[in-house]
N, CA and C atoms as a LAMMPS dump frame, in Angstrom:
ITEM: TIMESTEP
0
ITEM: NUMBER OF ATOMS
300
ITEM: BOX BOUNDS ff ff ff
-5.0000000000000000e+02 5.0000000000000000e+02
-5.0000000000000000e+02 5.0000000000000000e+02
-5.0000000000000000e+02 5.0000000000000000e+02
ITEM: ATOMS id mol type element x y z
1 1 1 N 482.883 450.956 363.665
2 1 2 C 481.433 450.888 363.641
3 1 3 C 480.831 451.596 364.849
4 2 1 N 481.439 451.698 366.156
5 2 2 C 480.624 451.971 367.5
6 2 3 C 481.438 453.198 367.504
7 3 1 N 482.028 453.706 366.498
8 3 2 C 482.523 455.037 366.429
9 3 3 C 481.426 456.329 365.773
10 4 1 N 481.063 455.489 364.209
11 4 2 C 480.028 456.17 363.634
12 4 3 C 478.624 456.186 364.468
13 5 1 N 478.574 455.15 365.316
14 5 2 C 477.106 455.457 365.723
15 5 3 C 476.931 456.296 366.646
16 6 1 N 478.125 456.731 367.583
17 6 2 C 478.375 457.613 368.303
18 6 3 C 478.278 459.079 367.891
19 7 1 N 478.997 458.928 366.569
20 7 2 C 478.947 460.465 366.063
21 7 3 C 477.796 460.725 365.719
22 8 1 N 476.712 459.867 365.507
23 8 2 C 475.496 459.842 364.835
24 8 3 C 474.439 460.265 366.228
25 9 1 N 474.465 459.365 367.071
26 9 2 C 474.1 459.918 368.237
27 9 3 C 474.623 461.46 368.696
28 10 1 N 475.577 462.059 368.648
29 10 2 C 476.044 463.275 368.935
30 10 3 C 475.608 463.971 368.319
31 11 1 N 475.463 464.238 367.122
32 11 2 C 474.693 464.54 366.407
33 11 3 C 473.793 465.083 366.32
34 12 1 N 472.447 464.34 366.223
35 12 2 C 471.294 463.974 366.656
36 12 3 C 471.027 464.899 368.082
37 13 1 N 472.069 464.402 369.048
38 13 2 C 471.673 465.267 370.452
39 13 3 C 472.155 466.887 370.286
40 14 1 N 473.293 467.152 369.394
41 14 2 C 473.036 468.688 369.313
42 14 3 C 471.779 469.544 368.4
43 15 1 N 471.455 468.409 367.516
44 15 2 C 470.386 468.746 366.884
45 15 3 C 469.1 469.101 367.635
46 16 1 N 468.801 468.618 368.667
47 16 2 C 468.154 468.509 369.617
48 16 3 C 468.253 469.664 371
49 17 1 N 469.479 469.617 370.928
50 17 2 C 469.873 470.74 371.954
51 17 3 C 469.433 472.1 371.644
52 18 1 N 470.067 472.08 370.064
53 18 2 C 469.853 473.558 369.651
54 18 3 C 468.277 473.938 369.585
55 19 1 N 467.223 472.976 369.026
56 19 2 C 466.255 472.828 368.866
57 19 3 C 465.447 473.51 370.179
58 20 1 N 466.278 472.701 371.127
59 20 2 C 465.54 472.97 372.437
60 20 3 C 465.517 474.691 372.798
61 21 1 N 466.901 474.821 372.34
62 21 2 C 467.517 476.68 372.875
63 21 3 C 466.799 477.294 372.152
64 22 1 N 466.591 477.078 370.499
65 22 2 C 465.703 478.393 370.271
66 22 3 C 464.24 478.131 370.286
67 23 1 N 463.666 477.095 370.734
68 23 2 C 462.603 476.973 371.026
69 23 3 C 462.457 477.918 372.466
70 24 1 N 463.525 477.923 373.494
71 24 2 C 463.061 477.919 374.893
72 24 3 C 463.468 479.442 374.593
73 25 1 N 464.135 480.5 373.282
74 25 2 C 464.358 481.713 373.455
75 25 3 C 463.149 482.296 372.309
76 26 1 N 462.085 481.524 371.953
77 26 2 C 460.729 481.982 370.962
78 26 3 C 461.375 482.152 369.415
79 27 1 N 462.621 481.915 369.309
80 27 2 C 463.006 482.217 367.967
81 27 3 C 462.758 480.686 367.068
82 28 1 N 461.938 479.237 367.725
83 28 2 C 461.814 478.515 366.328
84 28 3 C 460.451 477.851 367.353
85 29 1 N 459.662 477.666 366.24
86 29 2 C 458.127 477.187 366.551
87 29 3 C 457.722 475.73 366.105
88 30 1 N 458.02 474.418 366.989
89 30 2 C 457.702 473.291 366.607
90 30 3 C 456.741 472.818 367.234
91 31 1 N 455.687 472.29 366.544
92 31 2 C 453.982 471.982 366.955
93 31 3 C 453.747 470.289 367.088
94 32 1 N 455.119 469.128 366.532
95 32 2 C 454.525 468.055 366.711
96 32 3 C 454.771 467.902 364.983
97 33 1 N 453.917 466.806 364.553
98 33 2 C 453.776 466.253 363.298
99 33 3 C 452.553 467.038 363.004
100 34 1 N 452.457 467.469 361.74
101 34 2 C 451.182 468.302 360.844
102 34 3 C 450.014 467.683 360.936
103 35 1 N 449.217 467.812 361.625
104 35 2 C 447.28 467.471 361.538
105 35 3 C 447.46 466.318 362.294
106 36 1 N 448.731 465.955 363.345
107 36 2 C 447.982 465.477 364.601
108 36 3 C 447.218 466.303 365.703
109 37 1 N 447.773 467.307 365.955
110 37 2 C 447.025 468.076 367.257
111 37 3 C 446.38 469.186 366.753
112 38 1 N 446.84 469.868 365.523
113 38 2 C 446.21 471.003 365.073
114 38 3 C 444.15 470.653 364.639
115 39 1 N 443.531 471.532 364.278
116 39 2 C 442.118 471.275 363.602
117 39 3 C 443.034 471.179 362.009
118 40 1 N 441.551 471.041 361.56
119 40 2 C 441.811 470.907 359.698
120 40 3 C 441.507 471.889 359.739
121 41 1 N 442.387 472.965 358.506
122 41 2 C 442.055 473.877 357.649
123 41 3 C 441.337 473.682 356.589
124 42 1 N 441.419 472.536 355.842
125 42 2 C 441 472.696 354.982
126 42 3 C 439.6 471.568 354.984
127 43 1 N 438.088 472.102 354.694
128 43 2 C 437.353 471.222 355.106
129 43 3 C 436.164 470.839 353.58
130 44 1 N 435.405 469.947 353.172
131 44 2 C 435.055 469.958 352.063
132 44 3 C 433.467 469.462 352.929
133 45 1 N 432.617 470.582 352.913
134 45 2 C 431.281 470.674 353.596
135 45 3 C 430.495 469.994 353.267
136 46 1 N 430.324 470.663 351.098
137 46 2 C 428.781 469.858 350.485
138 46 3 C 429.173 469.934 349.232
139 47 1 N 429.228 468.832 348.141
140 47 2 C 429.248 468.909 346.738
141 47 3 C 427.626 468.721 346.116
142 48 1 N 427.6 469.406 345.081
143 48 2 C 426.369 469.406 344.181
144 48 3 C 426.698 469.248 342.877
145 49 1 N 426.701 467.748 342.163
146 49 2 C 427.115 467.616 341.17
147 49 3 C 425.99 468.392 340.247
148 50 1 N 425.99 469.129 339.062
149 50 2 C 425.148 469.806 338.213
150 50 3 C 425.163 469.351 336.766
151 51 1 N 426.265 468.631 336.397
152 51 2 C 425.915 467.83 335.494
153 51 3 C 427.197 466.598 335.165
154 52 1 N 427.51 466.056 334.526
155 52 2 C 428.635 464.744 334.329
156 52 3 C 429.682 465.739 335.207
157 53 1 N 430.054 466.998 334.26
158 53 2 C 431.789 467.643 334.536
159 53 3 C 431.352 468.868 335.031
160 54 1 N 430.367 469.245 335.544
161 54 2 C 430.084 470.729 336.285
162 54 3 C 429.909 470.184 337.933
163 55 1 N 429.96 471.329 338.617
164 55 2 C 429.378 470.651 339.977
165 55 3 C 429.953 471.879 340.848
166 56 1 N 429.495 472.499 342.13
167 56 2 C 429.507 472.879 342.801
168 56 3 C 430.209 472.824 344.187
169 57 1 N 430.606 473.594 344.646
170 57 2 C 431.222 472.799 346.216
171 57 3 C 431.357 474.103 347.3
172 58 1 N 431.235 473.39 348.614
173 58 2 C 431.224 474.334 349.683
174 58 3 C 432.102 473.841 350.124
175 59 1 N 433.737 474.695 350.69
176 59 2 C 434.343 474.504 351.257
177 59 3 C 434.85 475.568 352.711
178 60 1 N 434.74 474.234 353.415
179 60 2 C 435.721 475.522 354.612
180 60 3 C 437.186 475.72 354.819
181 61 1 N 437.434 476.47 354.614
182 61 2 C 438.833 477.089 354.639
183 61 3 C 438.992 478.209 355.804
184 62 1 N 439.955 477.679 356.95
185 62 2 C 440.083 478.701 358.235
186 62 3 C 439.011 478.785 358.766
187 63 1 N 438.51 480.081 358.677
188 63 2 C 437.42 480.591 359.24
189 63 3 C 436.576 481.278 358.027
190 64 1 N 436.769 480.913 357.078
191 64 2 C 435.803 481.482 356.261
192 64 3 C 435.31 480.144 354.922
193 65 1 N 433.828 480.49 354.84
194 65 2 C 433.326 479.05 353.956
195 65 3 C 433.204 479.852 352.504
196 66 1 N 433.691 479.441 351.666
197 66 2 C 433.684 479.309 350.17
198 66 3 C 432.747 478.55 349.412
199 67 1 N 431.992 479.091 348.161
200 67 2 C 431.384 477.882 347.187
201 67 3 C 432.163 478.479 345.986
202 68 1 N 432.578 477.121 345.6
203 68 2 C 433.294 477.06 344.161
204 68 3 C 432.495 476.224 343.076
205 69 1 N 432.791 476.981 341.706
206 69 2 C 432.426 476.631 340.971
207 69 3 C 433.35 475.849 340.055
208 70 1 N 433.272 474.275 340.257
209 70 2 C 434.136 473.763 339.23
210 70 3 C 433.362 472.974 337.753
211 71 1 N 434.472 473.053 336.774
212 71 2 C 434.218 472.641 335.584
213 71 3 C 435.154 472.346 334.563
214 72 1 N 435.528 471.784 333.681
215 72 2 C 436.559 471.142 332.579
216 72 3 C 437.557 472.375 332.417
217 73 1 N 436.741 473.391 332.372
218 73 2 C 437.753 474.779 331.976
219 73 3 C 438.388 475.097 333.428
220 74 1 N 438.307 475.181 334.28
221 74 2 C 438.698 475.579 335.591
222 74 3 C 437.69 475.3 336.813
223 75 1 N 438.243 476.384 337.756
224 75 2 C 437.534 477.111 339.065
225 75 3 C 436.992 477.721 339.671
226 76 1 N 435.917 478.426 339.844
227 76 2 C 435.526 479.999 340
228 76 3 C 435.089 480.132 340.78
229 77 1 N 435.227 480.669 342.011
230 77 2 C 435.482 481.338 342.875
231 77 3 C 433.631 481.986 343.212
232 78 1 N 432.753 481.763 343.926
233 78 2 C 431.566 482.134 343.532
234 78 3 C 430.632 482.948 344.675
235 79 1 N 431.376 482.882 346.281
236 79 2 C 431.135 483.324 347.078
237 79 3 C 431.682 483.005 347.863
238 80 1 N 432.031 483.855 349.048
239 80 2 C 433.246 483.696 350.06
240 80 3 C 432.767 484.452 351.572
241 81 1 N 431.905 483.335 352.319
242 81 2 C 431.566 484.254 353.529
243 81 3 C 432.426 483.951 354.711
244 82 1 N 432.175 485.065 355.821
245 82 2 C 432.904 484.986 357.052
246 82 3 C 432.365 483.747 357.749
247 83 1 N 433.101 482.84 358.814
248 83 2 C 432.677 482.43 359.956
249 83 3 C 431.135 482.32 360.37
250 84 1 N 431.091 483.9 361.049
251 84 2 C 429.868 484.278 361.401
252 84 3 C 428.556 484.3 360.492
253 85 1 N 428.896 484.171 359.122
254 85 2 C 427.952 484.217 358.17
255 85 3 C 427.575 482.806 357.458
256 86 1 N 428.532 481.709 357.652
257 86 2 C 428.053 480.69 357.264
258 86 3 C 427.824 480.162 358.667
259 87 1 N 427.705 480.698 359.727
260 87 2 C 427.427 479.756 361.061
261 87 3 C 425.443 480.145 361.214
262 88 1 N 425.394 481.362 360.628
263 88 2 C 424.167 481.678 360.957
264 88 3 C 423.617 482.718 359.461
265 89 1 N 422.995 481.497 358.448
266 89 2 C 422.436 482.057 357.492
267 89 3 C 421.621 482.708 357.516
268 90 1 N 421.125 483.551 356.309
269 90 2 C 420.094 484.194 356.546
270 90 3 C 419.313 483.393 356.093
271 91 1 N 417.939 483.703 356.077
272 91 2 C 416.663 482.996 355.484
273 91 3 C 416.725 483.214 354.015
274 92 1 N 416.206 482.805 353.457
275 92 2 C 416.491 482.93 351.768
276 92 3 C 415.125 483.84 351.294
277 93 1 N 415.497 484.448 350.344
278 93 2 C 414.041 485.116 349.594
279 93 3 C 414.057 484.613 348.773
280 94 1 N 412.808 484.005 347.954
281 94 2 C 412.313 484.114 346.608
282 94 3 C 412.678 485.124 345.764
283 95 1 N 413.393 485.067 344.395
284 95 2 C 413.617 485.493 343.546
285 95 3 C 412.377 486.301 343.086
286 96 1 N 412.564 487.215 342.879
287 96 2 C 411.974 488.312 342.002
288 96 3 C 410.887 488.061 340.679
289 97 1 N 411.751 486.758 339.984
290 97 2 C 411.112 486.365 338.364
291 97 3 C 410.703 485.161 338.757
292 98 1 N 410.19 484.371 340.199
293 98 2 C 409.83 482.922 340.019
294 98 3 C 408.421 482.923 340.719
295 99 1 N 407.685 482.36 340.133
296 99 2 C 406.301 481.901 340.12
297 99 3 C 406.19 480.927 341.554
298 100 1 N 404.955 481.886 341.979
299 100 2 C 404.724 481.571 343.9
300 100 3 C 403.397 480.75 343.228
């Protein structure tokens, strides 16, 4: 019994060793556990439901914000701005065909 736990411990510490070597020569990249220290990639801004099974959504993804169009049939994909463009919108114009 205090044989296996030994080998188990040995183990474990070359696992560790090696870990350490190609970490300390840039050849392996360990950050911790996933979405403790990192930001979120993936971020869900604003939904606009449009009817029971249609609905709208702004998502941030990286550095760039998305609105998707979801519905029973799928996904669609509906605009996709940079960073810089959803940080600082433009002002909106009135449509062309709508009554001022």
């Amino acid at each position: 019994m205090v044989q296996q736990i030994l080998a188990v411990i040995l183990v474990l510490g070359l696992l560790a060793g090696a870990l350490w070597l190609l970490r300390s020569r840039g050849l392996a990249h360990y950050h911790g556990l996933p979405g403790r220290k990192s930001p979120r990639q993936l971020e869900s801004i604003a939904r606009l439901p449009l009817t029971a099974h249609h609905s709208v959504h702004l998502v941030r993804v990286s550095d760039h914000a998305v609105l998707l169009a979801l519905s029973p049939s799928g996904c669609t994909l509906v605009e996709r701005l940079d960073r810089t463009a959803a940080a600082a919108p433009e002002i909106a114009q009135p449509c062309a065909g709508a009554s001022q």
